[in-house]
N, C-alpha and C positions, 0 to 999 in steps of 0.2 A: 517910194513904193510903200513905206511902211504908213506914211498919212493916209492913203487909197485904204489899207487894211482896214484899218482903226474907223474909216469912213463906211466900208462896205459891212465890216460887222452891227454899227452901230444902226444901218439902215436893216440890217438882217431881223434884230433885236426890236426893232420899233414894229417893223411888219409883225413880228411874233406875236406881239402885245396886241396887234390892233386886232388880225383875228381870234386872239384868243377874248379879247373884251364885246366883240360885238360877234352876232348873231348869222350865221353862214344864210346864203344866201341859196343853198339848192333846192331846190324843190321835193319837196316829200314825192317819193315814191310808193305809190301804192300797189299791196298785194293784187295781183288776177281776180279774178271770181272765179273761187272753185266752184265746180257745180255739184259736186257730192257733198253732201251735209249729213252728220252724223250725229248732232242733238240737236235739241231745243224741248219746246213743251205744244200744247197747243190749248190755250188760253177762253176760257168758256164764259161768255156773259150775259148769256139768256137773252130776256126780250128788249134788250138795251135800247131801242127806237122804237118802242113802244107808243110811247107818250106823242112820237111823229107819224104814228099810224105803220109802220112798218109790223107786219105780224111775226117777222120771223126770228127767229132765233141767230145770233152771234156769236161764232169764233176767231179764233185769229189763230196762224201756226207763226212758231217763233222757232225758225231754223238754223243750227250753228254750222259751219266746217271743221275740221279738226285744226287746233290751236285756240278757238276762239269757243265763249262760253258764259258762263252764268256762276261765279263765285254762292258760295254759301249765302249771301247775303243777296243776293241777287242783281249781285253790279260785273258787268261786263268786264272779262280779261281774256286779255292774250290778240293774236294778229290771224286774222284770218277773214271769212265772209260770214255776213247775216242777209239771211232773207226771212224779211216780216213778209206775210201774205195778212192783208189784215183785210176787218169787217168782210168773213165769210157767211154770207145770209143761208139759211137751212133753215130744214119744215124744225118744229117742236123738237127739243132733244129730249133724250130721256136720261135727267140728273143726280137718276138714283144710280146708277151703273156706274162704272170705274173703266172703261174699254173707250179707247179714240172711238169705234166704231158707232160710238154710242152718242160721240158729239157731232162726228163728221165724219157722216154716211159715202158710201162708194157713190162714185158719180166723175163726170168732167166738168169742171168748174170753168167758168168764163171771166176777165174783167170786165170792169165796167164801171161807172158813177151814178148808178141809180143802186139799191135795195130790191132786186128781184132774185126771185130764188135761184140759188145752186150759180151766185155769180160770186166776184169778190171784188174790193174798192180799188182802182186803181191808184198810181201813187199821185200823188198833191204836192206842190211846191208852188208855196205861199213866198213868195221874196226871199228862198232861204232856209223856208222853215219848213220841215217835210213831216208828209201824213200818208195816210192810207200803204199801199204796198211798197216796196221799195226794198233793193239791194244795199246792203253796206258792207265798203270793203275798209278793214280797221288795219292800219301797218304801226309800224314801230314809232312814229312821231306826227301819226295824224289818221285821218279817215278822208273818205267821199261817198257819200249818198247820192245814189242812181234810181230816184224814180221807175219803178213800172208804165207805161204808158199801153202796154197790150199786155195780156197775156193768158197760159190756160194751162189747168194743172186736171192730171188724173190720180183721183183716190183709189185703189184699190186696198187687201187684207189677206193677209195670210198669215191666218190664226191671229195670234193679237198683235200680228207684225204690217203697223203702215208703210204700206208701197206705194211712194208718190213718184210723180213723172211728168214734168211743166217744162214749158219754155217762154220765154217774158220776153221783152224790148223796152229796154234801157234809155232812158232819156240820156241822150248825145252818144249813142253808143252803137256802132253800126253792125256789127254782129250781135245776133241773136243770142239769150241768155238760156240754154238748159241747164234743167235742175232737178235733182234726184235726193231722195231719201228713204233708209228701209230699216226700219228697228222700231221698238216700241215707244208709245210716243206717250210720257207723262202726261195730265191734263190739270190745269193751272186754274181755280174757279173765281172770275171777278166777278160777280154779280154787284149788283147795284144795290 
């Protein structure tokens, strides 16, 4: 009995080793998608498609959930959701003002893949490589980007408080995404 011991320890001890040396095998679990988001910015870059004949003016809103966020330097921390809403087409902003209101007038916005007014781009997935709108859910040891594929959000304002209120469809994702946000919304200026 005592050989069995010395045998079963030593197989105890090698197992130990092997997972501790190599790399587990579960799968990253990702966070839900909150649907209430309590920061971000919304991103202003004038007649960015100009030069392609598009006259209108471009925004994008960059929305966080609580956990997740925008470091001093502007790099990404914590576990939580991001909804990019990007290339929102709008008439002429007005650049001198400091108010969302100012970039991204009250209205229901639509997606879409063209540049028509009061829409916004839906999301792109290039082999991999994602653009236009799209959900990101970030956890503890990884992420997954979810595409938009539909969707439509409503502006509204009270006082200088942005009231948004959308609902998207998620590439591969069989429930419906709603999504909400209500605070003041910094404005972030890329211009070209």
């Amino acid at each position: 009995m005592r050989k069995n011991s010395y045998i079963l320890i030593a197989i105890s001890i090698l197992a130990g080793c092997l997972t501790a040396c190599y790399p587990s095998r579960t799968p990253i679990h990702y966070q839900t998608a909150d649907t209430l988001l309590t920061s971000g910015q919304l991103e202003y870059y004038g007649a960015y498609y100009q030069a392609e004949g598009v006259p209108y003016d471009v925004v994008s809103l960059d929305l966080y959930s609580k956990g997740l966020g925008l470091n001093k330097d502007g790099v990404m921390e914590g576990v939580g959701t991001n909804l990019y809403i990007s290339d929102i087409f709008i008439s002429t902003a007005t650049p001198s003002a400091h108010k969302a209101e100012d970039f991204l007038p009250e209205d229901t916005y639509q997606s879409d893949s063209t540049a028509e007014l009061m829409h916004f781009l839906r999301g792109l997935d290039y082999d991999g490589n994602y653009g236009g709108s799209y959900v990101l859910l970030m956890g503890e040891a990884g992420y997954k980007v979810l595409p938009i594929t539909e969707g439509e959000m409503t502006v509204t304002y009270v006082g200088d408080t942005l009231v948004l209120d959308g609902i998207a469809t998620l590439k591969g994702q069989k429930q419906p995404y709603p999504f909400h946000f209500r605070d003041i919304l910094p404005i972030s200026r890329r211009e070209r």
